[in-house]
Each structure stands twice: as structure tokens, then as C-alpha cells.
C-alpha positions in Angstrom: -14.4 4.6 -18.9 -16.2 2.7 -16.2 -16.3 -0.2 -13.7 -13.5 -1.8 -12.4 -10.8 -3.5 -14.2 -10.6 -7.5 -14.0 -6.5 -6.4 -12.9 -7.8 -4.5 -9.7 -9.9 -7.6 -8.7 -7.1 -10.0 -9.4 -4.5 -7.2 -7.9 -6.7 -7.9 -4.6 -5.6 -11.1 -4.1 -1.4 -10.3 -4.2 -1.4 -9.2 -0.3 1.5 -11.1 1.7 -1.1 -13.8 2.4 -1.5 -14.5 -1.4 2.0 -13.8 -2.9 2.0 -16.5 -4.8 -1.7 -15.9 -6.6 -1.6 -14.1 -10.1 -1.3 -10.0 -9.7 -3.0 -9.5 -12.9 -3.9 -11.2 -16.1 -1.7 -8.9 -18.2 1.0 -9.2 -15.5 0.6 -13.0 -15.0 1.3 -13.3 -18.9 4.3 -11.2 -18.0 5.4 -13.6 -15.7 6.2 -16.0 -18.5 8.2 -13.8 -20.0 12.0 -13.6 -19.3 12.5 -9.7 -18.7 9.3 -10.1 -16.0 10.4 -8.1 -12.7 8.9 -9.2 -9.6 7.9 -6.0 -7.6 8.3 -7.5 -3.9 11.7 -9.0 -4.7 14.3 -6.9 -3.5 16.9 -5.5 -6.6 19.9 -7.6 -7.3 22.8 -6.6 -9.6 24.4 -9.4 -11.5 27.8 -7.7 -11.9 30.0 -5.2 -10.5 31.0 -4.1 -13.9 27.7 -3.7 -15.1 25.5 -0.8 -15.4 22.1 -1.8 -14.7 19.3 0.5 -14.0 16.3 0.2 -11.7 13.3 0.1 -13.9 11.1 2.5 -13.4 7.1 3.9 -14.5 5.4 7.2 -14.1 1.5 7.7 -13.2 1.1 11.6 -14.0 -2.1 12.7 -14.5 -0.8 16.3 -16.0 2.7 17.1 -17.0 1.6 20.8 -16.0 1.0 20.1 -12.6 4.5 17.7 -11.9 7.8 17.5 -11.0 8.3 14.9 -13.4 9.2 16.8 -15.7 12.2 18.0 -13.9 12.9 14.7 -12.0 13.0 12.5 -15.8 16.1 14.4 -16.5 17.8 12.3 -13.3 16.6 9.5 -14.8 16.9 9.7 -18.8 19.6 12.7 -19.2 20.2 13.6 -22.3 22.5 16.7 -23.3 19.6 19.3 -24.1 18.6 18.7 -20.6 18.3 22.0 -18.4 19.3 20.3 -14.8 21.1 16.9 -15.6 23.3 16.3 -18.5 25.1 13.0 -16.9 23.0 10.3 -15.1 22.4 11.2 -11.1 20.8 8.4 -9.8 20.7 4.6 -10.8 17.0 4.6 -12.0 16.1 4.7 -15.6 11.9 5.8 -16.4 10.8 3.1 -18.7 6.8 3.9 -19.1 4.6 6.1 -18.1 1.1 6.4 -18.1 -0.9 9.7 -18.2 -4.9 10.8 -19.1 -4.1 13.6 -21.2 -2.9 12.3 -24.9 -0.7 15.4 -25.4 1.2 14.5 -21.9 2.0 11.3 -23.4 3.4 12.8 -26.6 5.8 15.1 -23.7 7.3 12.1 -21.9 7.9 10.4 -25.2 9.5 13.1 -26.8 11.5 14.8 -23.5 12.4 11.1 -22.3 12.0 8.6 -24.8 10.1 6.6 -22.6 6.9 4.3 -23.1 3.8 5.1 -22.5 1.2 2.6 -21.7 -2.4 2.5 -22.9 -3.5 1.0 -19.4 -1.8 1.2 -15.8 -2.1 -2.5 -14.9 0.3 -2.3 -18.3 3.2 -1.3 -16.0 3.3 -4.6 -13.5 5.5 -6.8 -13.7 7.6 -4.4 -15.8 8.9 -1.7 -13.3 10.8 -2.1 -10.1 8.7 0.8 -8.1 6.1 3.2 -9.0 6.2 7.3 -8.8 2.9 9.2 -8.7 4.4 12.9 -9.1 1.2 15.4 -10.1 -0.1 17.7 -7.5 -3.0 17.8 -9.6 -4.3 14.0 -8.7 -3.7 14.5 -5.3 -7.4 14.3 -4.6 -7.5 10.5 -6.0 -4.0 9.9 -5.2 -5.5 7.3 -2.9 -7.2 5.9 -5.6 -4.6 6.1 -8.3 -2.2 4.2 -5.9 -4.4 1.2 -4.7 -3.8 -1.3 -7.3 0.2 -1.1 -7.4 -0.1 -0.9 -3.7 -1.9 -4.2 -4.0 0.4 -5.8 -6.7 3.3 -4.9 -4.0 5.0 -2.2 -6.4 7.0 0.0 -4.4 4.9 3.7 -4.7 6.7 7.2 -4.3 3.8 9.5 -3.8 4.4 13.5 -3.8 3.7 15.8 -1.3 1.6 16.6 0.0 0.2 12.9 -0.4 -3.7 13.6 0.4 -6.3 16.2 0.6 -8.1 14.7 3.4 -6.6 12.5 7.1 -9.1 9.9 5.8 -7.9 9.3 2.3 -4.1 9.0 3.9 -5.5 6.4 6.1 -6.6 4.6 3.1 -3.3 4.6 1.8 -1.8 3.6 4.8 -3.7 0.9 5.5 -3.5 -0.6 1.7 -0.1 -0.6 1.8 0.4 -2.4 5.0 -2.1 -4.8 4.4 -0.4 -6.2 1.4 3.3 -5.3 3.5 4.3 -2.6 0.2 6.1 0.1 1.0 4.8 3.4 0.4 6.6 7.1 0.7 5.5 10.4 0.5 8.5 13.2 1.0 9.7 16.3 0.2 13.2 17.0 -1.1 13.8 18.8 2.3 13.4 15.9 4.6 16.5 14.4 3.1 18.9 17.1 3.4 22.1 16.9 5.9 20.5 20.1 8.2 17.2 17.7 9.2 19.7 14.5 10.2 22.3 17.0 12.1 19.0 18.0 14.1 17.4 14.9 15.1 20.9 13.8 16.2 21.3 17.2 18.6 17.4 16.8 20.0 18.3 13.2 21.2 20.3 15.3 24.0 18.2 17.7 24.8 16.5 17.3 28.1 13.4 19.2 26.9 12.0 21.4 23.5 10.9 24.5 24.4 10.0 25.9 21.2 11.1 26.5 17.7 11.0 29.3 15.0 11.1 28.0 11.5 11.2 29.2 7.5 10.7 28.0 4.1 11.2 29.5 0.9 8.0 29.0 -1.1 5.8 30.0 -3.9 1.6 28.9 -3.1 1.2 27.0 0.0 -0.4 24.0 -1.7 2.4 23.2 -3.8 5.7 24.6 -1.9 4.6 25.8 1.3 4.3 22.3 2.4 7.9 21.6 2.1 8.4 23.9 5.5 5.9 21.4 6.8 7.6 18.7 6.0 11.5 20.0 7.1 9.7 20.7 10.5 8.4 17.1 11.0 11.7 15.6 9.6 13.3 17.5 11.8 11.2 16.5 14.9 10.0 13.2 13.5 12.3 11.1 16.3 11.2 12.9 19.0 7.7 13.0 18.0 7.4 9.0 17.9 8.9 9.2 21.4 5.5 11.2 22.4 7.7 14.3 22.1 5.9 17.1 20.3 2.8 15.1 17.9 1.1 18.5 16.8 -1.8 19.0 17.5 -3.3 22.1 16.5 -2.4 24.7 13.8 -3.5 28.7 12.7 -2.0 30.0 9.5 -2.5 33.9 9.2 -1.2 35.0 5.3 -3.4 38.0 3.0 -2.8 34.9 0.6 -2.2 31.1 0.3 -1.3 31.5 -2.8 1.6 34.1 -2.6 4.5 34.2 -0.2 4.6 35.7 3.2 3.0 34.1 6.1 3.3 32.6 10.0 1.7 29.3 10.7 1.5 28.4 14.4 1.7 24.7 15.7 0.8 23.7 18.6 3.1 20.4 20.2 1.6 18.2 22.8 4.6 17.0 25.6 3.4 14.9 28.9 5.3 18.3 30.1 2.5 20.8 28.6 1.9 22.4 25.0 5.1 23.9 23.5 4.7 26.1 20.2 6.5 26.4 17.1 6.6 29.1 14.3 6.9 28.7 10.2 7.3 31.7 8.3 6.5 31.4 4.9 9.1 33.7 2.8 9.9 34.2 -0.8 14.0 35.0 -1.0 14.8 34.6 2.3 18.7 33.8 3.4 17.9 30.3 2.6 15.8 27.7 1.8 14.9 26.4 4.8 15.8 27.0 8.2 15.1 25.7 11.8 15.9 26.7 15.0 15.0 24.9 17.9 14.7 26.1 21.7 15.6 23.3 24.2 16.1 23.1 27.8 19.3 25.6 28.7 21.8 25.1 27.7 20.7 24.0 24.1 19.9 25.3 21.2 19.9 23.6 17.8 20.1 25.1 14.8 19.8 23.5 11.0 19.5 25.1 7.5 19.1 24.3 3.6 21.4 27.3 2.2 20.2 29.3 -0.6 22.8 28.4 -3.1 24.8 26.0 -1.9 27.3 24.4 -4.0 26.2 22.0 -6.4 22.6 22.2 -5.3 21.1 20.0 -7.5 23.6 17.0 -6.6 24.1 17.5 -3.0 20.5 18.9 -1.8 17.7 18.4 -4.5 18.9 15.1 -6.0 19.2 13.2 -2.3 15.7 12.4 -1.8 15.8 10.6 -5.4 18.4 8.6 -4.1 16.9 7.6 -1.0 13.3 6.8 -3.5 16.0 4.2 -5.8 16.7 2.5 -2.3 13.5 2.1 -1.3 12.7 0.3 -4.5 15.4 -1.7 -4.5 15.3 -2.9 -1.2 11.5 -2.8 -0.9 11.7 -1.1 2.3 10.2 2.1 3.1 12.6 5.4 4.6 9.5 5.7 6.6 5.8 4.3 8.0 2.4 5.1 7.8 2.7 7.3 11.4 5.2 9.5 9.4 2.7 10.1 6.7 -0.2 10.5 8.6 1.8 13.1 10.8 2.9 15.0 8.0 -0.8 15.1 6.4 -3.0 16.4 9.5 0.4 19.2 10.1 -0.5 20.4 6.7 -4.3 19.9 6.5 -4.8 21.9 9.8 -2.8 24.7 8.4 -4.7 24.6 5.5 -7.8 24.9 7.1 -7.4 27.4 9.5 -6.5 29.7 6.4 -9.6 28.4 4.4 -12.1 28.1 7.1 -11.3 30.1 9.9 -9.1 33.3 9.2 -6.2 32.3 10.8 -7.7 30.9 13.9 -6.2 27.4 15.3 -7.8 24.5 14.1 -7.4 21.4 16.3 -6.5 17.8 14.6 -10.1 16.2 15.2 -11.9 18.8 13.4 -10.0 17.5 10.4 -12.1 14.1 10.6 -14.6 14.4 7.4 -13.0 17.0 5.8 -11.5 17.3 2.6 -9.3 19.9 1.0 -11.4 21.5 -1.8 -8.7 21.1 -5.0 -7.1 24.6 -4.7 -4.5 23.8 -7.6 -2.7 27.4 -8.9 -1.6 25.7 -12.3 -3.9 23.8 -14.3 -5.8 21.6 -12.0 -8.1 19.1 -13.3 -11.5 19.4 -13.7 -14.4 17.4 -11.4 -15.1 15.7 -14.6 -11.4 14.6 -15.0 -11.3 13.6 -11.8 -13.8 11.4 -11.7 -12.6 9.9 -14.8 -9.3 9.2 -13.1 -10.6 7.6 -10.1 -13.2 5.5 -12.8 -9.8 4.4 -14.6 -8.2 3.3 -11.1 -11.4 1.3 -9.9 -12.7 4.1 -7.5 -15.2 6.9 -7.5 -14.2 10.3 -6.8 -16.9 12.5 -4.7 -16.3 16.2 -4.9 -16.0 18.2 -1.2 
């Protein structure tokens, strides 16, 4: 497939200034119809008695390389389900829309689900978007434009981009046509990272913090660490208090557990320095400690096996996604994503690039992640496809 659809030229013109101009042709017919959802028009529930489900669609490149095909079963439960056998959040997957035939045939089958020939399909249909393969990460930006554009409310998985200039181009698509646009891991939502951030607000000054995260490759679960850090720091950081600045990640392997990254915070007071140890069955998922000025310490942790995990801990951030599309309004900005990125892109080149040595955030201008996928990763020639499909090209690193 090539050239760009007629729907991401028409898509174009849906930005706040030009609500009221036609998304798409196939979602302008849509319009017409009575079951036609408005994707910038906050969620409204026409009974209290009622049950009705936020409508939801799937772009997944691969069904190897997602957590979709964990995350359907909190949205279509059904009682061979592994997880979920009752309903956990509010939002129900109506379509989906993968490359791969056979993937198609999965979410039909596992989720009785639609899929959808194109992805301009989906608009007007769907009350917010998930993009959920790791795989696509290197076109994510690409992938995401044109529901950014139609003001579809986009979840995008960690860790979001392969490169500080493709997150940039997310960021500023979704602001220019006012969409909101996540990109989280399930630790940023658990009760350990809010119990922090509320502690740090009396803290004087951070000294210092020593960190771990239970993971498999670095790519695909290492970045959570990365992500419970900056949660964890995320008000103080926007107060100027710690943005990071440089990272070194010394491990024998990315790919296998066992590791140190160090980050270096910049604080009008001087650099301070904070540790993530990269574990596999460690007492815990995740854990943060964090050195302030005496006398405070501040402490915060994911347990192991806490009770109920997959209600209380894993299943929170898909809450906190089903508000986000039913209010329209984001759980965080573009600074939170873009923070989040360059943490995890510096760690990932220092172990690619340098052996372990720091890498500082401006040497991450012009460089892209090459796609170091574990699982089944695409190949160049899918990826171009993908970003062909989307309107985009896609330029191997």
C-alpha cells in the first residue's frame, strides 16, 4: 500500500480551529448515522441504572509483541479468560485493526471484537484509541497522527518512542489539534508513587535516591523502573527539582535481568544522583527510596504479591486510561512524556553506544533507537508498510 489516504488529508483539517470541518469521509458518513460518537465530546451516561460501556478500538501491529492480549480480558471477560472472569473497568474493545491477517483472526476469536479493514474505519465509532505493540514503537508516531488529528483520545505504550524527536512529533500533533495523548506504565499509577510525591512536597531538599524494578529485557520491562522513578519525582521535577539530565547503564545484557543505571538530576543546588537496579525476583516489584534533606527519608514500594494484584495494582492504570477518554483530558502533558522518553533513551544508549559510560540528554538529538525487539519484531519491510498505511514513511536508523 502507498500514498496517503484522502482520511489523513481530511483528518488535517479537525484541529480545535476546524472542529466543525469533516474528520473523514468514511467518518463524516458516520456522522449521519445515529450510533456516531464524537471523539472530542466528553462521555455522558444517560442512566444511573444503565450499564453502558466506553467504546473502544485497538491499533496492534502484532499480537506477539502486546499487552493487548492481556488487557482485552478487562475489557471483554469471558469465563475461559486467564486474568479476568468478571468485567474490571467500564470500557468494552469494539474493533481493532492489525497488519497481520492471523492477528485479526486472534482478537476476533479471544474477544469477539471487530476488526476493521482500514484505520480511518474506527472514527467516529470509538470513544479513545489504544496503540499497545512494542513492536510499532518505531512508527508509533506515525501510527498515532491521524486519530490524534480526528481528536480521538490515544493511549500509547511505553516506552512511547525510539527517538526524543519522534516524541516531539507526538507531542506537538496532539496539542495542536488540543487531543489528549498518554503514554504510562502500570507503575506510575500505583498508591506507593502518589504516597511519595505527597512526602517530597516537604522535603527541604533531595539528596539522592536508590531505586529497583523487577524486569525481564530492558526494552520492554526495564522501562517500567523508569517510569515509577519519574512518577515518583514528576512534581518535583516540573518545579525545576531534579529534570535528569544524564544517564550510564552498566548490565553484561539489556536483554536479561541484573543491572545499575545511574541518573544524573540537575537542582539550581547542584547535580544529585539516583540509582535503578534492574533485578529479576527481587522483594518486590518496584521500590524507591529517596534521600532528602535530614530529617527525611521517603520510602515507596509495589509489593511482590500483594493482595489482589491484578485489581488493586495492575488494573489501576486502565482505569485512569477509561477516564481520560471519557473526560477527554489527559493524566498528564507532553513535558511528562518527553521526560520519560530522553530518561529512557539515554539509558539506552549508554548501554548500546558507550559501555556503560553517561550519556548526556543532547547527544540524544538525531538519534534513534535501532528496533532491539526480543519477541518477534517486525521487519524494515513491515515497518515501512505500516508507516505507508498511516500516511508516513519510515527511515531505518
Amino acid at each position: 500500500m502507498s500514498g496517503r489516504r484522502k482520511f489523513i488529508q481530511n483528518a488535517a483539517l479537525t484541529g480545535a480551529a476546524a472542529s466543525s470541518a469533516a474528520l473523514t469521509s468514511a467518518a463524516k458518513a458516520a456522522e449521519n448515522d445515529s450510533n456516531y460518537i464524537d471523539p472530542r465530546k466528553p462521555f455522558k451516561r444517560t442512566s444511573r441504572f444503565k450499564s453502558e460501556l466506553v467504546h473502544i478500538g485497538l491499533v496492534d501491529g502484532s499480537k506477539r509483541g502486546s499487552h493487548a492480549g492481556i488487557w482485552g480480558t478487562a475489557w471483554n471477560p469471558t469465563d475461559d479468560n486467564n486474568y479476568y472472569k468478571i468485567r474490571t473497568t467500564g470500557m468494552n474493545l469494539r474493533y481493532v485493526w492489525c497488519l497481520r491477517e492471523e492477528d485479526k483472526q486472534f482478537y476476533r476469536d479471544k474477544y469477539g471484537c471487530e476488526p476493521v479493514k482500514n484505520p480511518e474505519d474506527m472514527i467516529g465509532k470509538i470513544d479513545g484509541v489504544y496503540f499497545a505493540d512494542v513492536n510499532s514503537i518505531p512508527v508509533s508516531h506515525i501510527m498515532a497522527k491521524p486519530f490524534l488529528e480526528a481528536g480521538v483520545p490515544t493511549f500509547m505504550n511505553r516506552p512511547c518512542s525510539t527517538s526524543t524527536g519522534n516524541a516531539r512529533i507526538l507531542k506537538e500533533t496532539a496539542g495542536k489539534n488540543n487531543t489528549p495523548l498518554m503514554a504510562g506504565s502500570t507503575w506510575e499509577y500505583t498508591e506507593s508513587c502518589g504516597d511519595v510525591r505527597a512526602s517530597l512536597k516537604h522535603v527541604k531538599e533531595i539528596k539522592g535516591y536508590v531505586a529497583h524494578n523487577s524486569m525481564s529485557d530492558f526494552y520492554t520491562h526495564g522501562v517500567h523502573g523508569i517510569y515509577y522513578i519519574y512518577s515518583c519525582l514528576k512534581d518535583e521535577i516540573r518545579k525545576g527539582r531534579g529534570p535528569a539530565v544524564a544517564a550510564s547503564y552498566m548490565t553484561h545484557d539489556w536483554r536479561k535481568p541484573r543491572g545499575c543505571i545511574t541518573f544524573e538530576h540537575e537542582t539550581e543546588n547542584g547535580p544529585y544522583y539516583g540509582n535503578l537496579h534492574e533485578p529479576s525476583g527481587a522483594n518486590g516489584q518496584a521500590y524507591i527510596r529517596v534521600f532528602g534533606s535530614h530529617p527525611f527519608d521517603v520510602e515507596g514500594k509495589i509489593p511482590g504479591s500483594p493482595g489482589y494484584f491484578f485489581f488493586n495494582t495492575w488494573n489501576a492504570m486502565q482505569l485512569v486510561i477509561q477516564e481520560m477518554f471519557e473526560t477527554k483530558k489527559s493524566p498528564e502533558d507532553s513535558f511528562d512524556i518527553l521526560e520519560k522518553t530522553a530518561m529512557f533513551l539515554m539509558a539506552f544508549k549508554s548501554v548500546l553506544e558507550k559501555n556503560g559510560a553517561p550519556v548526556r540528554r543532547d547527544e540524544l538529538e538525531g538519534w534513534e533507537l535501532p528496533v532491539p525487539s526480543p519477541w518477534d519484531p517486525f521487519s524494515t519491510d513491515e515497518l515501512k508498510q505500516l508507516a505507508r498505511i498511516f500516511g508516513g514513511e519510515y527511515v531505518e536508523p
